[in-house]
N, C-alpha and C positions, 0 to 999 in steps of 0.2 A: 504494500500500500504506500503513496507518495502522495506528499500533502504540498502542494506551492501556497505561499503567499503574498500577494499583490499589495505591496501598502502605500500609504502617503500619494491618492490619486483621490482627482477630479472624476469621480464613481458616478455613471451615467447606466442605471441599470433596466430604464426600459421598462420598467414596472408600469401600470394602470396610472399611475398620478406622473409619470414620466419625471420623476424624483430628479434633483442634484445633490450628489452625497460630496461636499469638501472634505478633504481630512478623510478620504473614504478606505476601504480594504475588500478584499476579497481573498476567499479562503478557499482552494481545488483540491478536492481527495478526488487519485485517478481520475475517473472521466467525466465526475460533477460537479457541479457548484456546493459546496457545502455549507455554506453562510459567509454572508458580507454586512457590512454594515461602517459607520461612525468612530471614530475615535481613536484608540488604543485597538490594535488586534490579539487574538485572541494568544496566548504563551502556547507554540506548538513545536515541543523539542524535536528536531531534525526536520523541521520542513525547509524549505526552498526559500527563502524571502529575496522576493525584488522590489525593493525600491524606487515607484515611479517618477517621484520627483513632481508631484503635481500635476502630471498626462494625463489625458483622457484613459480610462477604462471602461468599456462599455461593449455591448454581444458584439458579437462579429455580426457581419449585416450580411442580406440576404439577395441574391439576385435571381427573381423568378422569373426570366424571359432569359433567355441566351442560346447562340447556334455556337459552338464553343470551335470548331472546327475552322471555323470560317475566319478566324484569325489570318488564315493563311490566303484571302479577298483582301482584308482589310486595304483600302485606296486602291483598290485596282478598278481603273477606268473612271473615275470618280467623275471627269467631264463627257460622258460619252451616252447622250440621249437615251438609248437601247444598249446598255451594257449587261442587262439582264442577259438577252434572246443572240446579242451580238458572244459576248464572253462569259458570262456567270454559267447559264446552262450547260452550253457544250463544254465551257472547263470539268464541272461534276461531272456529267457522262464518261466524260474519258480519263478524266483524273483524278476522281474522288474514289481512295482504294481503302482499305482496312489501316495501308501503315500513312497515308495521308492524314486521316482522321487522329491517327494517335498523335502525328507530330504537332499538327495543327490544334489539340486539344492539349499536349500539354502546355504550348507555348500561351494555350488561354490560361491554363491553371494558373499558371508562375503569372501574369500578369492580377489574378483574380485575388491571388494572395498578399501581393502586393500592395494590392488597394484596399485589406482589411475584406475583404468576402470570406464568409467561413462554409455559408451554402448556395448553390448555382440549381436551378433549374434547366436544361437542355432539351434541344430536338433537334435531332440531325438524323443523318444515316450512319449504318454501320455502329448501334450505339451501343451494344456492348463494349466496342472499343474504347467508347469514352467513359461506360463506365467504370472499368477497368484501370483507365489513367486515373480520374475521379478517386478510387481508392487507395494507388499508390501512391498518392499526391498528400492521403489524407484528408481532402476537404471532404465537405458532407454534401449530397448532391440528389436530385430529382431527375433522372435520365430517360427521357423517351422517345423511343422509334417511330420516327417519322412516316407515316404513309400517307402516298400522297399517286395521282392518276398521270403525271407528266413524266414517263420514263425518266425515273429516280434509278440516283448508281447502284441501290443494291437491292431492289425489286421489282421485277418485270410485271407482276400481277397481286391483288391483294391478298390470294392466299401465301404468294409468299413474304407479302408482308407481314401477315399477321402470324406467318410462323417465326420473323423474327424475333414481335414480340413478346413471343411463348418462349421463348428460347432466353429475350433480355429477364422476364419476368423470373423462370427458372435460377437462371444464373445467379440473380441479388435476392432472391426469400429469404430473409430474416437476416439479410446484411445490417449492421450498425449505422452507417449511415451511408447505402447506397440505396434508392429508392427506385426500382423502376416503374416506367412511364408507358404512355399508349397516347402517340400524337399524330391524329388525323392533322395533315396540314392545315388545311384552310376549308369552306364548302364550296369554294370552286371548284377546289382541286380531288376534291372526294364526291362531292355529292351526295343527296339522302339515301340510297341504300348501304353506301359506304358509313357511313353516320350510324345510320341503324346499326349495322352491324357494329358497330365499335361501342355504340351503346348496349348490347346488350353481353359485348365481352367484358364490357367493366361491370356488368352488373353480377357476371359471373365471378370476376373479382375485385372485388369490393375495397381492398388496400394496396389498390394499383391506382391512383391520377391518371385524369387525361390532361394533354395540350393540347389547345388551337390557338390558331390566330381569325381572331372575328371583328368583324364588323369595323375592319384598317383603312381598307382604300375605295374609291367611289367606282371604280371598273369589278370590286365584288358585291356594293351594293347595287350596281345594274344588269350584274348576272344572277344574282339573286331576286331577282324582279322581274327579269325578262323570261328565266328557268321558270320560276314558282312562284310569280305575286309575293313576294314576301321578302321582309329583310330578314337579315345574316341572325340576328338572336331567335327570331319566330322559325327560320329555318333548321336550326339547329334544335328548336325546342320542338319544332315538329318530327323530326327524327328520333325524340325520346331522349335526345344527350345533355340536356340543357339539366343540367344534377349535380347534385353536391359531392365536387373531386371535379370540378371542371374549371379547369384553369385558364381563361379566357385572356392571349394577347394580344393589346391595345386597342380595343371597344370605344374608336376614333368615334363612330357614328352609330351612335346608341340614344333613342327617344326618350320619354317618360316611361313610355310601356313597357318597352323593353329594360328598361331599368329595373324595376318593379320584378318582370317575370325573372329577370335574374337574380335578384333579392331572393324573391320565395323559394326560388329554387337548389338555393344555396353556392351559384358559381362564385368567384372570387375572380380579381383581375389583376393584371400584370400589366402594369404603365409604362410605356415607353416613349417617356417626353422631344428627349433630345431624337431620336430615331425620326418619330413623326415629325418631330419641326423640320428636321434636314430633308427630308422627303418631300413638304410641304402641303402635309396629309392633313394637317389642322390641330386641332387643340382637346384633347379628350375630355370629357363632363364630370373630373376624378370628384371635384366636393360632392358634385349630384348622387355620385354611386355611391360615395360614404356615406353621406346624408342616410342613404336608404339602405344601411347595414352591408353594403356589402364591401369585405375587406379588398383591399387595391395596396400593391407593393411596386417598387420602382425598382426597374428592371433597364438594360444597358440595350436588350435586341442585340441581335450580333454584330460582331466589327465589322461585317461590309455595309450595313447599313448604317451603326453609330459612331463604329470607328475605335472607338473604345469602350474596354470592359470595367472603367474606372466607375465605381458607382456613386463616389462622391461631387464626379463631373457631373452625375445627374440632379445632383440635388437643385442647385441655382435653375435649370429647367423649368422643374417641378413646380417651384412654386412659380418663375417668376410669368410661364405663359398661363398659370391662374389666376395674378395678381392682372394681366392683361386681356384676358376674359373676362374679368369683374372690374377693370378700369378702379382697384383701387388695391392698398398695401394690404387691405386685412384677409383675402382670400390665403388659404394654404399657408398656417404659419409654419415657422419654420420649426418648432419641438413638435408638428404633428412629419415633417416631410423626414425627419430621424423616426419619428415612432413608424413611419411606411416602411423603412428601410430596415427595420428588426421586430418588432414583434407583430405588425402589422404584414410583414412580408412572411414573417412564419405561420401563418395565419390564412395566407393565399394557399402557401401550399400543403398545408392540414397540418403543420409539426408545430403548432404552438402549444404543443404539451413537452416539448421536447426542447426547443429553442427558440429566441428571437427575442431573450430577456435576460436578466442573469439574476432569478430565485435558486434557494436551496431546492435542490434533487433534480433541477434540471443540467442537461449536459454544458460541460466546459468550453461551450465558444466565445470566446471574446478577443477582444485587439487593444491595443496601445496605440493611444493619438497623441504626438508630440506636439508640446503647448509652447515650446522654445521658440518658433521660429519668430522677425518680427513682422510676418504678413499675418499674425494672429493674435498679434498684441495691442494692444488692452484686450480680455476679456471683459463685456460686460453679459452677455449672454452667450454662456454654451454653446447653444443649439442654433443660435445665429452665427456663431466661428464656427462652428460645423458647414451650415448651409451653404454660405458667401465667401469663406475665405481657406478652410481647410483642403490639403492637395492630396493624393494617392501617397505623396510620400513623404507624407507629414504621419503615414503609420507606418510603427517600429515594430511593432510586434504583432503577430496573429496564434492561438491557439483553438484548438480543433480536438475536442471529446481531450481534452487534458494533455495534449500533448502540441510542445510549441511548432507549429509549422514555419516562421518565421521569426526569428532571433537578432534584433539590430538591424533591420531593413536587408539583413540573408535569408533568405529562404531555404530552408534544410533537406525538403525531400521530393527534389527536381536537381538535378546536373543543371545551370544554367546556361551554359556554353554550350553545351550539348543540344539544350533545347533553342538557343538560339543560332545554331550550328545546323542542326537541322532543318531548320522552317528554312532558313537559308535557299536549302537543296531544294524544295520542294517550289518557291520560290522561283526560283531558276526556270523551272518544270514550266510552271505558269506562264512565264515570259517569255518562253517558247513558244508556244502552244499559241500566245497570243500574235506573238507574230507571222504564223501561218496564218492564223483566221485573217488579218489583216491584208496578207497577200491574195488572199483570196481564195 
């Protein structure tokens, strides 16, 4: 048994009253929180004492949207009208392979960890491979296999999709913290009997999540209209999927009603501020959907859409294209756009019994925000130098079920060179590839 102790911090634990503990501590036997609190900490002969110096201590925060793989996009073509149908597609088809996905997803991890992420939600292909890295990496993770109708790299027809999913599902039963997933792409790209059927595989099991992406872009609200009189939430709730474990990414274009039916029904959603603005997709209705109980976490979308898996880059976003919807300061304050990003994001993806706070007998995630630098001084509010002014690497430290994954801004369980040795290679691969397409 190993007991750390965190003392003399700016203790940010995320609780219901979203507390600041000064003069704060936290106390980690193996892989849980065992109490924190105020003051003097408790006398524990042979623990671990570190000494914050005053830093933030607070969960690790949570990213429920992410293609982790797609690091290896990230700026590729970034000016090029149809870089989708021109580069994006035909590079997957012919370059998206088993060891693609691992290089491309750990070079996501090492940056994930870097920016205080303790758990990533994913959809890609091939996702046992990522969840795979996901565990030797140690972060904790929500992994699901993407099906999807546009000749994807690693499945020609849906039953062999859905045999992958049987297979990702097999692979992580009763993993610590690998969760896997069942993610119908989008209802363009599946449509209702594809739907149906993915509804009634989760129904068969019941502690698997799904992913989608709903109700994003105006070319899937007019295929969903022009297909079936109906938008992207009545669509999907017509199929039976619209259920609680349904984790719904960026619900751009969502009504009153459809609000509402996703409340009762218990989905949860996955915000992707900075992604949607840079695409020019518009502004998502996030107070509307809290308002109406249903939880919303802030999520990065993948690097070729956002570029970065920084989630602290999202914060400023988050609020401030709400502050610009409501044309005024008070929309989205910023102790609620921290509570998105930890126990509000644990909460999207069903683990808020588990994480996205830091109570006794829950698991040991949390990070270290350095309070030194001078783009963060004066504090007068926390949770406003979080929002506005804190950077990816202004975090020193991350830990993951008690054990530190990051130590001094090193990260301990990724080769770095390695991993940025590799994406390199694969890299290369890309810029070939594109310059055929280009020849013609």
């Amino acid at each position: 048994m190993s007991t750390t102790l965190l003392v003399n911090a700016t203790l940010l634990p995320c609780d219901d009253a979203m507390s600041v503990v000064e003069g704060g501590w936290v106390e980690v036997r193996d892989d849980v929180v065992q109490g924190l609190g105020a003051g003097p900490p408790p006398d524990r002969p042979g623990a671990a004492v570190m000494d914050v110096g005053g830093d933030i201590v607070m969960p690790g925060m949570v990213n429920p949207h992410c293609h982790m793989a797609m690091t290896l996009f990230r700026g590729l073509g970034e000016d090029v009208d149809d870089r989708l149908f021109r580069y994006v597609l035909p590079l997957e088809r012919r370059l998206v392979t088993p060891e693609m996905v691992r290089v491309g997803t750990r070079l996501a991890v090492l940056e994930l960890i870097e920016g205080g992420v303790t758990t990533v939600a994913d959809m890609y292909y091939f996702e046992t491979e990522v969840g795979r890295v996901v565990d030797e990496a140690g972060l904790r993770g929500v992994v699901g296999q993407t099906l999807a109708d546009f000749d994807p790299p690693d499945h020609r027809t849906m039953d062999e999709g859905f045999a992958l999913v049987e297979a990702l599902a097999a692979e992580f039963a009763g993993h610590p913290r690998v969760t896997a997933s069942i993610a119908p792409h989008a209802p363009y790209s599946t449509d209702v009997p594809v739907l149906a059927r993915v509804a009634a595989w989760a129904e068969e099991h019941p502690g698997v999540p799904v992913q989608i992406h709903l109700a994003e872009m105006d070319s899937e609200m007019a295929w969903c209209a022009e297909r079936h009189g109906l938008r992207p939430v009545q669509l999907v709730r017509k199929a039976g999927l619209l259920r609680r474990g349904l984790i719904c990414a960026h619900c751009l274009h969502v009504d009153a009603h459809d609000i509402a039916c996703m409340a009762e029904a218990g989905a949860t959603v996955a915000h992707n501020a900075r992604s949607n603005a840079k695409a020019g997709r518009g502004i998502a209705p996030v107070e509307a959907m809290r308002r109406a109980g249903i939880p919303v976490g802030i999520a990065t979308d993948g690097p070729m859409s956002g570029n970065t898996l920084d989630l602290l880059a999202q914060f400023g976003p988050v609020t401030m294209l709400q502050k610009l919807a409501g044309h005024s300061r008070k929309p989205m304050p910023c102790v609620e756009v921290v509570r998105m990003a930890t126990r509000e994001g644990a909460r999207v993806l069903g683990l808020e019994a588990r994480i996205g706070s830091l109570e006794p007998g829950k698991q040991a995630d949390l990070v270290r925000i350095d309070l030194s630098s001078a783009r963060v001084q004066p504090v007068y509010d926390v949770y406003a130098t979080l929002v506005y002014a804190s950077l990816a690497s202004d975090v020193r430290d991350v830990m993951v079920a008690g054990r530190w994954l990051m130590r001094d801004r090193t990260v301990l369980t990724l080769e770095r060179k390695k991993v940025l040795r590799d994406a390199g290679q694969i890299a290369a691969a890309f810029r070939a590839e594109m310059t055929r397409i280009d020849a013609g």
